[in-house]
C-alpha positions in Angstrom: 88.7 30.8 239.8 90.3 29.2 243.0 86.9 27.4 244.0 87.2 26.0 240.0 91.2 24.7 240.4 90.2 23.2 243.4 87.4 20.9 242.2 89.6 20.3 238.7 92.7 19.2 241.2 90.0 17.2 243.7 88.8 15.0 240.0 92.0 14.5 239.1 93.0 13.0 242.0 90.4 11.6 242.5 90.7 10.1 238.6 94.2 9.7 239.4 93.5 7.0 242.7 90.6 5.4 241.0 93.6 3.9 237.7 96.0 3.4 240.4 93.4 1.4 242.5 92.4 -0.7 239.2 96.3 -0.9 238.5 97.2 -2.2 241.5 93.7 -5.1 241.5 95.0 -6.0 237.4 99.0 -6.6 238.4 98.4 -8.4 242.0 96.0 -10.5 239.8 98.2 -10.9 237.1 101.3 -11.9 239.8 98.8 -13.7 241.7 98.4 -16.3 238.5 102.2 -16.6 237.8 103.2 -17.1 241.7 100.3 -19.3 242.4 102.0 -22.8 241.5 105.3 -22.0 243.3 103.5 -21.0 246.6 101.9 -24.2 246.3 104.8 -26.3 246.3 106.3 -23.6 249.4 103.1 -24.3 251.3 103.5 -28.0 250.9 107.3 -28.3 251.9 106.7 -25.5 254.5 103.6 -27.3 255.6 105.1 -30.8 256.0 108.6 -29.5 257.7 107.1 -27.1 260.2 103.6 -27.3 260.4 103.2 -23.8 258.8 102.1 -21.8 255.6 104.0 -19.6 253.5 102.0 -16.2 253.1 104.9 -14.6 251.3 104.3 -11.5 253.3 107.4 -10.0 255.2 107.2 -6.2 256.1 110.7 -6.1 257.8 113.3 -4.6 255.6 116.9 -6.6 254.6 118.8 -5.2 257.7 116.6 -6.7 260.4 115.7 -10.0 258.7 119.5 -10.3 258.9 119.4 -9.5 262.5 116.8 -11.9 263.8 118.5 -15.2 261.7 121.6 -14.0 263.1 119.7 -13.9 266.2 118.4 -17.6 265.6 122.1 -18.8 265.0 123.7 -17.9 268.0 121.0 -19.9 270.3 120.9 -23.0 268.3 123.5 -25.8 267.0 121.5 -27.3 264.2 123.4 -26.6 261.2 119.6 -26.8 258.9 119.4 -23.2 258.3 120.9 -20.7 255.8 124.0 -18.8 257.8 125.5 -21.4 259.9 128.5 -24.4 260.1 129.3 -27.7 259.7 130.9 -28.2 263.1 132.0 -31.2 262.7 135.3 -31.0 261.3 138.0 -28.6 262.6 141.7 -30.1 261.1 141.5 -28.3 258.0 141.3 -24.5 257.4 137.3 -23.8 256.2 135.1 -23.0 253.5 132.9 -19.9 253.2 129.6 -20.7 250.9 127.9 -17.9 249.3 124.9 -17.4 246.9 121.4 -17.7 246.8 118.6 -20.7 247.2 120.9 -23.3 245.3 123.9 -22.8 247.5 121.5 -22.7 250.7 119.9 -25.9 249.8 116.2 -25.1 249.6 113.7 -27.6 249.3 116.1 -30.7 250.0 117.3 -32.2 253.1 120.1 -30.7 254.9 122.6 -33.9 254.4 121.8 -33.6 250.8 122.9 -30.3 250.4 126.2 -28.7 248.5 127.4 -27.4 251.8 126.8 -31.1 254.1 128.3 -33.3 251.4 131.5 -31.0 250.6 132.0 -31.0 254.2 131.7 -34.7 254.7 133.8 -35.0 252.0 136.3 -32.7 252.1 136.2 -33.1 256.3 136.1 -29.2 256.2 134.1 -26.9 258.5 132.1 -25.0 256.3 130.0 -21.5 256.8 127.1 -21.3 254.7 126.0 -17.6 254.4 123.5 -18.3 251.4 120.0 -16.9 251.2 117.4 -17.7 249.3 116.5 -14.7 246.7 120.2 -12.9 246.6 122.4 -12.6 244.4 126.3 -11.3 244.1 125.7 -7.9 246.0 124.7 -9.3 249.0 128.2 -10.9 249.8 130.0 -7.6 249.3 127.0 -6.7 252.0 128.8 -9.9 254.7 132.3 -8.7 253.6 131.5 -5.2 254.6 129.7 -5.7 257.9 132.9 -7.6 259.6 130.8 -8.8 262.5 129.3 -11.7 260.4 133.4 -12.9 259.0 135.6 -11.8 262.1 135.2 -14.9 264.0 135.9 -17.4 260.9 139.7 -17.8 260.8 141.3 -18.0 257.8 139.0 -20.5 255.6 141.2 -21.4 252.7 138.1 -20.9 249.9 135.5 -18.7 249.4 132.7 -20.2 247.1 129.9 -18.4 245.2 127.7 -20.6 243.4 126.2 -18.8 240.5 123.0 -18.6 238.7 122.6 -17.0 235.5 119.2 -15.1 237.3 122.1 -13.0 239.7 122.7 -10.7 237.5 119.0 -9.1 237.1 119.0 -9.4 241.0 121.6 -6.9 240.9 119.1 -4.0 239.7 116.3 -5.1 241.8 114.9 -3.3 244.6 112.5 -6.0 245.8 113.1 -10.0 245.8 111.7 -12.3 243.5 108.5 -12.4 245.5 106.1 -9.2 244.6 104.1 -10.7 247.6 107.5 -9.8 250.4 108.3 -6.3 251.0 111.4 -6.9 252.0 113.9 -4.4 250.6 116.9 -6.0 248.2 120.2 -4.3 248.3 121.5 -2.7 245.5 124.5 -1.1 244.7 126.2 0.9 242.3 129.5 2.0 240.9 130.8 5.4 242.1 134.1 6.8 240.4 136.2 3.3 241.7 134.1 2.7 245.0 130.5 0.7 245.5 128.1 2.8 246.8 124.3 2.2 248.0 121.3 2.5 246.2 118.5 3.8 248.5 115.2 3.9 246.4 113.3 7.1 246.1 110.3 7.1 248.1 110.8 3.9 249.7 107.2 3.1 250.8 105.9 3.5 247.0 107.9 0.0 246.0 105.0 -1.6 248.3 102.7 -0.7 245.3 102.1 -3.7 242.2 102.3 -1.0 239.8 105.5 0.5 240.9 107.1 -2.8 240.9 105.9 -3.6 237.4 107.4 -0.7 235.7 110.5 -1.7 237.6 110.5 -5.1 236.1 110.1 -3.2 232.9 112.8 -1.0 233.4 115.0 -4.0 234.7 114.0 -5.9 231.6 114.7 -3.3 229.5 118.6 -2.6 231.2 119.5 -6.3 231.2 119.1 -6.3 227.3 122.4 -4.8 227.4 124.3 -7.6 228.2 128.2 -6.8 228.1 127.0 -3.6 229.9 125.4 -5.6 233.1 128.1 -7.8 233.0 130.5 -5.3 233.6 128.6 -4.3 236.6 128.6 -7.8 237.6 132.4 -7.9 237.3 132.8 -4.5 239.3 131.3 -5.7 242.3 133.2 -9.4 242.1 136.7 -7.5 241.9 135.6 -5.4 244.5 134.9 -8.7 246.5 137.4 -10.0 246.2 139.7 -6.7 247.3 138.1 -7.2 250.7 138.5 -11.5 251.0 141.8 -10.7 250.3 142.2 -7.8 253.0 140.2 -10.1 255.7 141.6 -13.2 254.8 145.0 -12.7 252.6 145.6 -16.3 251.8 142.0 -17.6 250.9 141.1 -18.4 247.1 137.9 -17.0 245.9 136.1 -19.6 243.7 132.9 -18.9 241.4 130.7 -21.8 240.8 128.7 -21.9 237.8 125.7 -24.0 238.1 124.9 -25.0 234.5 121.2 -26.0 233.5 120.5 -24.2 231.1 116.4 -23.8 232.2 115.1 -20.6 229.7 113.7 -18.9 233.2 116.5 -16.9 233.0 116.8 -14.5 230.4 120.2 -14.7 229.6 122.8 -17.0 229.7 125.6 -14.8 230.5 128.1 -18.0 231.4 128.7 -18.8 227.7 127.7 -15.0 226.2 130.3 -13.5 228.3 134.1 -13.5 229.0 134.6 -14.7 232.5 139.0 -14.7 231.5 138.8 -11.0 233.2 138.1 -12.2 236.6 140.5 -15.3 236.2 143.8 -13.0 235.2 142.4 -11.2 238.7 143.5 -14.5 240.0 139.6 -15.6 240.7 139.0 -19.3 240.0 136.2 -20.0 237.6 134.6 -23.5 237.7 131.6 -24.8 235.5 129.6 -27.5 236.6 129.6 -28.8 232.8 132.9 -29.1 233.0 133.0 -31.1 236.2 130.8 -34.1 235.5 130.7 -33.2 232.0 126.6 -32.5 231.5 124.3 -29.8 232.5 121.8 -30.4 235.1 118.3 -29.5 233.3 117.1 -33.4 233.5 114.1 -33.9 235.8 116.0 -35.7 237.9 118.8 -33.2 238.9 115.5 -30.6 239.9 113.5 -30.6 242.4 109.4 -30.4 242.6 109.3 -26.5 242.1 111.0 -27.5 238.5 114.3 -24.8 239.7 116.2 -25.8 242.5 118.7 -28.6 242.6 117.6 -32.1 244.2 120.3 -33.9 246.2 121.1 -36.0 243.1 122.8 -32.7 241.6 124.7 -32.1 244.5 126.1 -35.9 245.1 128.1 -35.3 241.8 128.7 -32.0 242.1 130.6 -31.2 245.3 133.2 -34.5 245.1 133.6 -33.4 241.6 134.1 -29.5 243.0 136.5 -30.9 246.0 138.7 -33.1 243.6 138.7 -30.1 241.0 140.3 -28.0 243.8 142.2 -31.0 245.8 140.5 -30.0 248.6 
């Protein structure tokens, strides 16, 4: 009877490996076809900036690759990376940038970017603390780790730019790249407090299957829309508690970036009620409503088809900086 359950378990297992092992072969070629034309424009720019490729392959978890750029910024002055300042300028009180890619200023050159032209404009220092994949949770990460904001003195705005995409980031527990194993921080709400999610059996969310169902389950949670907004809203307010406790005088400012590209599967700037966040006394600015147009023309993207070119930014950030009288 034993001798029988054991050679039933050892086929069912064995059964059991073989799907998972054809699972994993039929999603990395499935992500292998949608990824390929986006890792060939990141090879190219990679390539032609730095003499390397882009393998999309990153074992370290969140933490540490936070560590080692924080590592890189303290032994060098060049302003060209993601965390980092416009030094420049010291007469007026600074602005902290926040957000993902856009705000960062991938795939353009660093004097084209949001962050170099409303400092040049405004003649403000500027921190920059955009990274390229992140969304809205990751700043409540900077705010609560008070190593990364103690030695900025009192900057009189806080920016986020915002992307429609942030708001699916939020449930994610890997970046947009299947290929990176690098661990995304999620959050959730806990009687009135954020707490962090910690995914079961971490090492199992290094598997194309796993993450597949959890783009299914994402995909199935961000159909409620006023319910992930919500979310979204929690974790703003919450935000904004601790700006104001670091820094009591500084403004917090959302930038919508308005481009209406149907990547993004929902368009929660004009389905939604941002007026909550505004009585908070958050400022809410669309780019529309700056130079009066969305950005989706060619001209305003840049080769990948997603990220803003410098032409974008040119109108954006004086427009942003007069909006404010910065």
């Amino acid at each position: 009877m034993i001798k029988k359950f054991v050679i039933s378990f050892l086929f069912f297992f064995a059964a059991l490996l073989f799907c998972l092992i054809i699972s994993e072969l039929l999603i990395r070629n499935h992500y292998l076809k949608i990824y390929k034309p986006m890792f060939e424009v990141i090879n190219k720019q990679v390539s032609d900036a730095n003499g390397i490729d882009f393998r999309g392959f990153n074992t370290d978890n969140f933490y540490t690759k936070l560590r080692l750029w924080d590592d890189v910024i303290k032994k060098t002055d060049i302003p060209t990376i993601a965390v980092g300042g416009v030094d420049k300028y010291t007469k007026k009180a600074p602005v902290v940038i926040f957000g993902c890619s856009f705000a960062a200023g991938d795939n353009i050159p660093f004097t084209e970017s949001f962050q170099y032209i409303l400092s040049e404009y405004t003649h403000r220092k500027t921190y920059n603390f955009a990274i390229g994949g992140t969304g809205v949770q990751h700043i409540y990460w900077y705010l609560t780790h008070r190593d990364y904001t103690d030695y900025i003195t009192n900057p009189d705005y806080v920016v986020y730019i915002y992307i429609n995409d942030h708001i699916k980031r939020m449930y994610r527990y890997f970046f947009w790249n299947v290929f990176d194993t690098t661990e995304n921080l999620r959050y959730k709400k806990v009687k009135d407090n954020l707490e962090r999610v910690v995914p079961f059996l971490k090492p199992l969310y290094s598997l194309y299957t796993v993450k597949a169902i959890q783009d299914l389950i994402v995909d199935i949670k961000i159909k409620n829309t006023q319910k992930c907004f919500n979310d979204f809203k929690f974790i703003i307010k919450e935000e904004y508690k601790i700006i104001k406790l670091i820094w009591p005088n500084t403004k917090f400012v959302i930038l919508q970036y308005d481009y209406l590209l149907p990547v993004f599967d929902k368009d929660y700037i004009y389905s939604c009620d941002w007026s909550e966040l505004e009585k908070e006394g958050i400022i809410i600015i669309n780019t529309n409503d700056l130079v009066h147009h969305n950005f989706s023309d060619a001209k305003y993207r840049v080769s990948d088809g997603f990220h803003p070119s410098g032409e974008a930014w040119k109108e954006v950030a004086p427009a942003f900086a007069d909006k404010l009288k910065m």
